[in-house]
C-alpha positions as YAML, in Angstrom:
chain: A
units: angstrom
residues:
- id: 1
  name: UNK
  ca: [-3.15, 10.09, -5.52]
- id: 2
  name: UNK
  ca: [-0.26, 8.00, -5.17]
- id: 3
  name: UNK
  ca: [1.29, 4.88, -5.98]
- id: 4
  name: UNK
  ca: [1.02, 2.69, -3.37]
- id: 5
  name: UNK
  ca: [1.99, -1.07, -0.66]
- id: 6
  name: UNK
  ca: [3.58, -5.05, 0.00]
- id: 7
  name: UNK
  ca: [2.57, -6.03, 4.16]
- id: 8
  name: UNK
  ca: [4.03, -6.40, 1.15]
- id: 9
  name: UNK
  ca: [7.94, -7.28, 1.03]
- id: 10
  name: UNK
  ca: [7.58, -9.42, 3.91]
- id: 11
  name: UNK
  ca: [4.17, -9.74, 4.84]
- id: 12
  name: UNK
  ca: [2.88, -10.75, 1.03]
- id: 13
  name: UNK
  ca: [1.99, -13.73, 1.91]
- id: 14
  name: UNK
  ca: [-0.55, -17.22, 0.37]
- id: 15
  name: UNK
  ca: [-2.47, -20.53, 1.48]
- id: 16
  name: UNK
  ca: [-0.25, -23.29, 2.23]
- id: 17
  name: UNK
  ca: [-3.09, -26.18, 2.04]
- id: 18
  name: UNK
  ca: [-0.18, -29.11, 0.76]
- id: 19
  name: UNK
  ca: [2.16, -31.62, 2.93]
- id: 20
  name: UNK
  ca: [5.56, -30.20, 4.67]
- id: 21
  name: UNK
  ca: [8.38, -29.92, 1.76]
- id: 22
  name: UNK
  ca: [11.63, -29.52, 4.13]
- id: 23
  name: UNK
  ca: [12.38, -27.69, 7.91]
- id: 24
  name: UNK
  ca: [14.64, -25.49, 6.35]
- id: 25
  name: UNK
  ca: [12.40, -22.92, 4.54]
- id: 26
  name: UNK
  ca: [11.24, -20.85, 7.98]
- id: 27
  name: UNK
  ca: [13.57, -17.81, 9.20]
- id: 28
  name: UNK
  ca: [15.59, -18.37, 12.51]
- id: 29
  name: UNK
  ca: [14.14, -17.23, 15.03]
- id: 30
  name: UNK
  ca: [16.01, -14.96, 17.41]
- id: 31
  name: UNK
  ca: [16.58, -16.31, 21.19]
- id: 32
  name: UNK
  ca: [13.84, -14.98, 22.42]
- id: 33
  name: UNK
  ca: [11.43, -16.74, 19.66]
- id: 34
  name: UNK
  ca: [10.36, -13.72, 17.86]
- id: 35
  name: UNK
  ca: [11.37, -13.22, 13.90]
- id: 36
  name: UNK
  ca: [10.90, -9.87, 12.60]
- id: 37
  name: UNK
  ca: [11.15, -9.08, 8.56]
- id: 38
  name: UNK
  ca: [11.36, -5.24, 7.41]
- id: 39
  name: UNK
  ca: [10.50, -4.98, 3.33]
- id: 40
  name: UNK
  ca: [11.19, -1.72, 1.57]
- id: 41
  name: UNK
  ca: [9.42, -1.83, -1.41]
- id: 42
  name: UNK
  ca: [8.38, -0.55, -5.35]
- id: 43
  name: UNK
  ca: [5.15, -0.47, -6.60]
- id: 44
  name: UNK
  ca: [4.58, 0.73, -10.27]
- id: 45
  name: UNK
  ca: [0.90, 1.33, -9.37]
- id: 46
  name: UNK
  ca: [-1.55, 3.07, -12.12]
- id: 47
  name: UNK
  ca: [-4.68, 4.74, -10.85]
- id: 48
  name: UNK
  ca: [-8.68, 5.03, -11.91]
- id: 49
  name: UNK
  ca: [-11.42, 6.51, -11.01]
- id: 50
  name: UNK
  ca: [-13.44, 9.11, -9.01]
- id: 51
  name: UNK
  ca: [-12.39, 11.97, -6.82]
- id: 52
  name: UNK
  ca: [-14.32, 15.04, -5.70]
- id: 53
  name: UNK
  ca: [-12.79, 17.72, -3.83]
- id: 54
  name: UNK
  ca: [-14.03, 21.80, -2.65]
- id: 55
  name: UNK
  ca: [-17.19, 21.19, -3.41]
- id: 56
  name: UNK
  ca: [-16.90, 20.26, -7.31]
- id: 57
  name: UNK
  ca: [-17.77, 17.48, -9.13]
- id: 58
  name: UNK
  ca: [-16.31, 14.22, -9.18]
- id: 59
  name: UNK
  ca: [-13.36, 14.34, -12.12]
- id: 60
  name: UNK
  ca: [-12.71, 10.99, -13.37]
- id: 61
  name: UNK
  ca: [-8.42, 9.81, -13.49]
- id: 62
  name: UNK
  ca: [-7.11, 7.14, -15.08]
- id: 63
  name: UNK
  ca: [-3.05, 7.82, -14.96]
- id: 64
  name: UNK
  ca: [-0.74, 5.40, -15.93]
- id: 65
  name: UNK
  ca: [2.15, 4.68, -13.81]
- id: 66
  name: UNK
  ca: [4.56, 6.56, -15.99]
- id: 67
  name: UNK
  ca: [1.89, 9.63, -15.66]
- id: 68
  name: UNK
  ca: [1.97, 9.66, -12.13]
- id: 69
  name: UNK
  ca: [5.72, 9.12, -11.88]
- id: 70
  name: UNK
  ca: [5.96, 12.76, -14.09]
- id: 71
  name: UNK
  ca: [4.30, 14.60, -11.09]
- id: 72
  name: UNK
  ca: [5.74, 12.53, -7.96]
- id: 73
  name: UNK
  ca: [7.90, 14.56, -5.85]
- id: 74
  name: UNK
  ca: [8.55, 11.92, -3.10]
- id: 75
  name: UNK
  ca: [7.14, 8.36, -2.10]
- id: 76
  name: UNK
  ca: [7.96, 5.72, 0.18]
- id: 77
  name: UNK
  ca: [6.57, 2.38, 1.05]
- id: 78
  name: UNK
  ca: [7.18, -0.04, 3.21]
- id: 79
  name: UNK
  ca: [6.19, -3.20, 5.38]
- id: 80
  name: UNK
  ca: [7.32, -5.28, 8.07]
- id: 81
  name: UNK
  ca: [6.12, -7.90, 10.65]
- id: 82
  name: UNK
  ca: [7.09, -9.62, 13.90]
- id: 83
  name: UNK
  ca: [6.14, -13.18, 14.39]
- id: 84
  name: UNK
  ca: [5.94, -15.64, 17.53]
- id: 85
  name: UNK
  ca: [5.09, -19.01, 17.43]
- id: 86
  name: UNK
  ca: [1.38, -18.84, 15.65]
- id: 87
  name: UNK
  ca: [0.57, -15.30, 16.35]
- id: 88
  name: UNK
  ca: [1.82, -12.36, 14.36]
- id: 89
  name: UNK
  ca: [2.06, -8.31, 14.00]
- id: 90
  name: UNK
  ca: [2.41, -6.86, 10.96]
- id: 91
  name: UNK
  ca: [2.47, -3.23, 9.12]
- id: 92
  name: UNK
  ca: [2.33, -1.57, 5.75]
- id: 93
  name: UNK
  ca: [2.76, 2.34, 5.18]
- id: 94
  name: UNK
  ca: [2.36, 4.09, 1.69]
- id: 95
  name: UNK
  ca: [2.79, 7.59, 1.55]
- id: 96
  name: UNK
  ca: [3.22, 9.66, -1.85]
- id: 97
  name: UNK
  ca: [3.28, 13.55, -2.59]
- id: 98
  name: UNK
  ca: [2.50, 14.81, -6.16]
- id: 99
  name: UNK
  ca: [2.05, 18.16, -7.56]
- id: 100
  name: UNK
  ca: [1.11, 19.63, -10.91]
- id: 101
  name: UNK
  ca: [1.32, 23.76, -11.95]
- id: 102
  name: UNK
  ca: [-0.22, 25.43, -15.31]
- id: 103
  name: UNK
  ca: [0.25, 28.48, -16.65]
- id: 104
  name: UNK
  ca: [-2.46, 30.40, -17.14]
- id: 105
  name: UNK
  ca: [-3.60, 31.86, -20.89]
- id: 106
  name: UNK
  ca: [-3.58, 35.74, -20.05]
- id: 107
  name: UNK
  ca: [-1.94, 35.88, -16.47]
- id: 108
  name: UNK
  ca: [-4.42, 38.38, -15.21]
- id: 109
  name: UNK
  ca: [-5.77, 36.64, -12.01]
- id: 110
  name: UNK
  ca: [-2.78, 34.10, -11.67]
- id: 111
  name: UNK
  ca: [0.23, 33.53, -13.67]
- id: 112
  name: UNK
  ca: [-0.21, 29.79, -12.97]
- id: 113
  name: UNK
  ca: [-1.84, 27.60, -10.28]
- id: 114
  name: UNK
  ca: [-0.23, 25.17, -8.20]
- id: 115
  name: UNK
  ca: [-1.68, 22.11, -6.98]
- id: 116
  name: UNK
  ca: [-0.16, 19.56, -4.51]
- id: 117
  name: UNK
  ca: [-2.14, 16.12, -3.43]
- id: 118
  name: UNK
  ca: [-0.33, 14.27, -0.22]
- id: 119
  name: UNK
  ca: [-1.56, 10.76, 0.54]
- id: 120
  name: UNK
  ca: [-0.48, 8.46, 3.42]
- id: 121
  name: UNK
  ca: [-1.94, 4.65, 3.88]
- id: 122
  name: UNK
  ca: [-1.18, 2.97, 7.08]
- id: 123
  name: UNK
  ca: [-2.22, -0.68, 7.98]
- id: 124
  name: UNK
  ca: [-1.52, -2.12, 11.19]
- id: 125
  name: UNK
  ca: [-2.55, -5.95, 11.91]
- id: 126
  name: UNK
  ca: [-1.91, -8.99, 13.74]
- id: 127
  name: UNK
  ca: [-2.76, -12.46, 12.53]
- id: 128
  name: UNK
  ca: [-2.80, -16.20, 13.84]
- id: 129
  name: UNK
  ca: [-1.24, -19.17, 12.16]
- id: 130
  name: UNK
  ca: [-4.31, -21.38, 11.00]
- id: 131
  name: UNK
  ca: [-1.43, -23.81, 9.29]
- id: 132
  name: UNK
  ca: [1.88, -23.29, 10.46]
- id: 133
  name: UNK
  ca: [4.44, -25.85, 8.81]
- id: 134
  name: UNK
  ca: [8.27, -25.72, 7.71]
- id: 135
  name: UNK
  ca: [7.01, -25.29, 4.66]
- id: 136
  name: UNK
  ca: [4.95, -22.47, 5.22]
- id: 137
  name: UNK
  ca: [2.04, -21.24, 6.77]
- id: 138
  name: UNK
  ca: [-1.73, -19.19, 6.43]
- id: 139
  name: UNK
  ca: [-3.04, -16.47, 8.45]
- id: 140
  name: UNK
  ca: [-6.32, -15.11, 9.42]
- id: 141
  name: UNK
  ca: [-5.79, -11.35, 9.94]
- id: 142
  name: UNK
  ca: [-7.24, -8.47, 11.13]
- id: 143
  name: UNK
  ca: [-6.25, -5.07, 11.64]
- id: 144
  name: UNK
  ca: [-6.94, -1.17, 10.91]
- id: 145
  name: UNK
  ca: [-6.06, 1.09, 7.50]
- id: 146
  name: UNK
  ca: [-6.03, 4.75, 8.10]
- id: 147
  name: UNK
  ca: [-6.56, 6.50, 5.02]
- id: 148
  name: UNK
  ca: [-5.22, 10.35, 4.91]
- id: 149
  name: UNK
  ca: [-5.93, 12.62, 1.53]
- id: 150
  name: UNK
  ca: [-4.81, 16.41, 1.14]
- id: 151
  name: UNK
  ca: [-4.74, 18.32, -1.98]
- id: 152
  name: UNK
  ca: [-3.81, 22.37, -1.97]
- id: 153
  name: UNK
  ca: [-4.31, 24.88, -4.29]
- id: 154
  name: UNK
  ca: [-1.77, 27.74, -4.75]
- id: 155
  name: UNK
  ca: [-2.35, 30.94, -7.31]
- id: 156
  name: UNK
  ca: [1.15, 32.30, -8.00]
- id: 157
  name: UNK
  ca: [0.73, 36.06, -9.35]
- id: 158
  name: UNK
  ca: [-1.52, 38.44, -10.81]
- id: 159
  name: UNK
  ca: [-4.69, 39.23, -8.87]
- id: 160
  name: UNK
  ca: [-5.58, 36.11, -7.01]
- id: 161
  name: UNK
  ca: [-1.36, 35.87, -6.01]
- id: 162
  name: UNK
  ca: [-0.77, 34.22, -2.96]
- id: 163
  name: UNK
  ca: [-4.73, 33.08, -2.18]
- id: 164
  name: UNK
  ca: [-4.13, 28.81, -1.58]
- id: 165
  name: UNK
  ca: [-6.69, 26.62, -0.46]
- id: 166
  name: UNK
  ca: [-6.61, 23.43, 0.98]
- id: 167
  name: UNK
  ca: [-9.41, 20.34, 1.39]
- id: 168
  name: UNK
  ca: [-8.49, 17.30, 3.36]
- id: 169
  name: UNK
  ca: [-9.91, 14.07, 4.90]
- id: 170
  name: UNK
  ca: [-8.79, 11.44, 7.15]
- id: 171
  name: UNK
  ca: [-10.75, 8.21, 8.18]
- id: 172
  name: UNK
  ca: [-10.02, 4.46, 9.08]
- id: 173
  name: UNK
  ca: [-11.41, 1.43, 7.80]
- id: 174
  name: UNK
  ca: [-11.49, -1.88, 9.96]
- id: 175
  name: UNK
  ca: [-9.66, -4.96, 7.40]
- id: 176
  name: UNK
  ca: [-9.80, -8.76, 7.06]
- id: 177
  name: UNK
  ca: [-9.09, -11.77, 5.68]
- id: 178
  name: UNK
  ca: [-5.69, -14.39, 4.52]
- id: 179
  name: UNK
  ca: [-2.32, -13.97, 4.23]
- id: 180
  name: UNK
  ca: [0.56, -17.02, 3.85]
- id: 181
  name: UNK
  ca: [3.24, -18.36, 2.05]
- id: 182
  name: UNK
  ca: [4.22, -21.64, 0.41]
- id: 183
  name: UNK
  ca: [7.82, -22.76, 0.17]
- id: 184
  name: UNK
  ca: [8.60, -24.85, -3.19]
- id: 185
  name: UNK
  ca: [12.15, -24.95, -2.61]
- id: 186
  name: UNK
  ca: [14.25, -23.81, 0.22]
- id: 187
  name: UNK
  ca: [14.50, -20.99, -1.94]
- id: 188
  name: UNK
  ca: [11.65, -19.89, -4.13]
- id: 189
  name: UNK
  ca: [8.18, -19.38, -2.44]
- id: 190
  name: UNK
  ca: [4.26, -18.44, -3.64]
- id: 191
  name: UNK
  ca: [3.04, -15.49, -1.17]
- id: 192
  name: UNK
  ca: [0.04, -13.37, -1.17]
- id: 193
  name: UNK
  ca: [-2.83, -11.76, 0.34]
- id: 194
  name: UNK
  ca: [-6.64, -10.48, 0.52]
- id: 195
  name: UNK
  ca: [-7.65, -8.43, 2.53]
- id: 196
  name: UNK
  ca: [-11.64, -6.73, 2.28]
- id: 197
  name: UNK
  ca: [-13.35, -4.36, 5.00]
- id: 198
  name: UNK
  ca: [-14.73, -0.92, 5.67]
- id: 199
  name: UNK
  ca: [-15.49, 1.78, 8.17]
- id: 200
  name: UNK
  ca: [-15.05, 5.44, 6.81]
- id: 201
  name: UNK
  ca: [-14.93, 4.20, 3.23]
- id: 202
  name: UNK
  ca: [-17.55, 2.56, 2.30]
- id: 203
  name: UNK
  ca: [-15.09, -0.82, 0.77]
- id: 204
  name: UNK
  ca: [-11.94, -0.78, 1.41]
- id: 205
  name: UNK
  ca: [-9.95, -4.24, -0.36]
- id: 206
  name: UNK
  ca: [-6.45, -5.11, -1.13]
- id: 207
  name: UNK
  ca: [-5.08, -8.35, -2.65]
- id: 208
  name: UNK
  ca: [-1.87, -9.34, -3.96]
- id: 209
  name: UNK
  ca: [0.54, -12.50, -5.25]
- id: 210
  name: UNK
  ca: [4.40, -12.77, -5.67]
- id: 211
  name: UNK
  ca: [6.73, -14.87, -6.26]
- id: 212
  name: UNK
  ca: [9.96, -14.92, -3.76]
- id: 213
  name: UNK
  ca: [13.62, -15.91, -3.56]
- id: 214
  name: UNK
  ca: [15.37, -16.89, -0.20]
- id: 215
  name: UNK
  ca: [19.28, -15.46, -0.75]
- id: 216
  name: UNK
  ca: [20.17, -16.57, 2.80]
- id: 217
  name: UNK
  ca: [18.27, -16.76, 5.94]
- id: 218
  name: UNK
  ca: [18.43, -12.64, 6.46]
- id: 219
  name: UNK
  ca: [17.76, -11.72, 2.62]
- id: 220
  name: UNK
  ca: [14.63, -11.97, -0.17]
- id: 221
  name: UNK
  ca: [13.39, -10.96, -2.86]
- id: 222
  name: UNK
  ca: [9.84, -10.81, -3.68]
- id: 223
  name: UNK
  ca: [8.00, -9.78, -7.19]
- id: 224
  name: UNK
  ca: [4.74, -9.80, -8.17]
- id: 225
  name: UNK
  ca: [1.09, -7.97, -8.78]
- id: 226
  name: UNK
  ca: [-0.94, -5.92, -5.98]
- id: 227
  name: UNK
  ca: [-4.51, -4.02, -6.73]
- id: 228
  name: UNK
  ca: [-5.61, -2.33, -3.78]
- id: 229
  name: UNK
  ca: [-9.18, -0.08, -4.36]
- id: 230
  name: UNK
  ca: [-10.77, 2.14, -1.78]
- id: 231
  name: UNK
  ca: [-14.30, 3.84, -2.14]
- id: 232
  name: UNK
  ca: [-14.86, 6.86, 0.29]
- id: 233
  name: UNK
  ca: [-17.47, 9.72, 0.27]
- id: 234
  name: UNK
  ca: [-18.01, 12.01, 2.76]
- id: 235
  name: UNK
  ca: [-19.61, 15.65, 2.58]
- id: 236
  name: UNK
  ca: [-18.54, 16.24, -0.76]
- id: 237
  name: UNK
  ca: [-14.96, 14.85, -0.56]
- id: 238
  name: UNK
  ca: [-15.48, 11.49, -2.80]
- id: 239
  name: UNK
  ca: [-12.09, 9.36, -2.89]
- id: 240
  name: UNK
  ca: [-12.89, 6.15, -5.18]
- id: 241
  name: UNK
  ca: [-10.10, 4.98, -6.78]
- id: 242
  name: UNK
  ca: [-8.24, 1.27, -7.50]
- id: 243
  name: UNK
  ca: [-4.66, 1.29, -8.01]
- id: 244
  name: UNK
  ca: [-2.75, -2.26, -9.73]
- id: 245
  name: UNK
  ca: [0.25, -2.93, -11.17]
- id: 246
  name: UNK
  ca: [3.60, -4.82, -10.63]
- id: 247
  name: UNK
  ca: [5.38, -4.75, -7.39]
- id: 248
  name: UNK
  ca: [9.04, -5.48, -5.99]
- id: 249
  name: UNK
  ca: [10.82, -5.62, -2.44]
- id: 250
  name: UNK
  ca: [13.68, -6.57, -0.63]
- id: 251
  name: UNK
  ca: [12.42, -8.78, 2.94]
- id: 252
  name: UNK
  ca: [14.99, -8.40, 5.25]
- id: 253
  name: UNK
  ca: [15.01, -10.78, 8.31]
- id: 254
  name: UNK
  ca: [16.40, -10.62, 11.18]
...
């Protein structure tokens, strides 16, 4: 499980289907043409649904954010993209490690059972300007997700002490669809996404909306809402889950 993404800081991006507001909303570009924007991000993500794992059946979760933030030992996130005239390269990782232990009532065959669930999320993309204006722009996109879930079991004592047990799967799932942004202002700017595909998972679909603020031409600030659901089930191992909530990231450009 984990909390998971923002192409997201700088890649969160919507349609820009109205006239030019100003030529001053777009980042310099470097010398060389390119723009690049790396987003660090926060996403307060709950989680539902289905997962299966060594061979028992499917347990239904719905966690809260605050639930999940209880058991999280580490997370990061994080986006960024590269731009050149009309065409662009972009990435989003997610990666999250939880655990939960128990004690056990008598302690005879384990004083209490560990178990740890590591999941990574990696989207890599590239995109061409269909509008591409001072005052924003939309992309078509297409790209790849690799999904990666491991959970482990650990029995800590009594007779079953030191016996773990570990069930994994990795797969990738081919994504498409928009991505843009719409300057109001020089500073404050509509961006979002949606994304929908498959490959390994049977649906794989991710869309999100923010609102941003331009500090300068090398700093913004981005909040907003991001749902991102992924249904996969494979011999035995059944991932379907949809995690939502709020999101907020820091776009750095340079």
């Amino acid at each position: 499980m984990f909390m998971g993404a923002m192409t997201v800081g700088g890649s969160l991006q919507a349609a820009d289907l109205t006239p030019l507001l100003n030529s001053e909303a777009k980042p310099v570009a470097t010398q060389s043409g390119w723009t690049f924007t790396f987003a660090p991000y926060f996403w307060a993500a709950g989680m539902k649904g289905d997962i299966a794992q060594f061979g028992l059946p499917a347990v239904h979760v719905d966690e809260s954010f605050s639930d999940i933030l209880q058991d999280l030992d580490f997370g990061f996130m994080a986006a960024g993209e590269a731009r050149y005239d009309r065409y662009s390269i972009f990435g989003d990782i997610i990666y999250a490690k939880v655990s939960q232990d128990a004690h056990t009532p008598r302690g005879i065959f384990a004083n209490n059972i560990e178990v740890t669930s590591k999941t990574f999320a990696g989207l890599l993309g590239a995109g061409y300007a269909l509008i591409d204006e001072p005052s924003g722009h939309l992309d078509i996109v297409g790209g790849a997700r690799v999904w990666s879930v491991d959970t482990k079991i650990s029995f800590n004592g009594g007779l079953l002490g030191g016996v773990s047990r570990d069930d994994n799967a990795t797969w990738v799932d081919a994504v498409a669809g928009l991505k843009g942004n719409y300057f109001f202002t020089p500073q404050i700017y509509l961006t979002g996404w949606g994304l929908v595909g498959g490959g390994g998972a049977d649906v794989d679909w991710d869309v999100a909306a923010g609102l941003g603020y331009k500090f300068n031409n090398r700093i913004s600030a981005i909040a907003g809402y991001r749902a991102l659901g992924v249904d996969y089930n494979h011999d035995n191992f059944e991932f379907n889950i949809v995690q939502q909530g709020p999101i907020l990231g820091l776009a750095i450009h340079f």
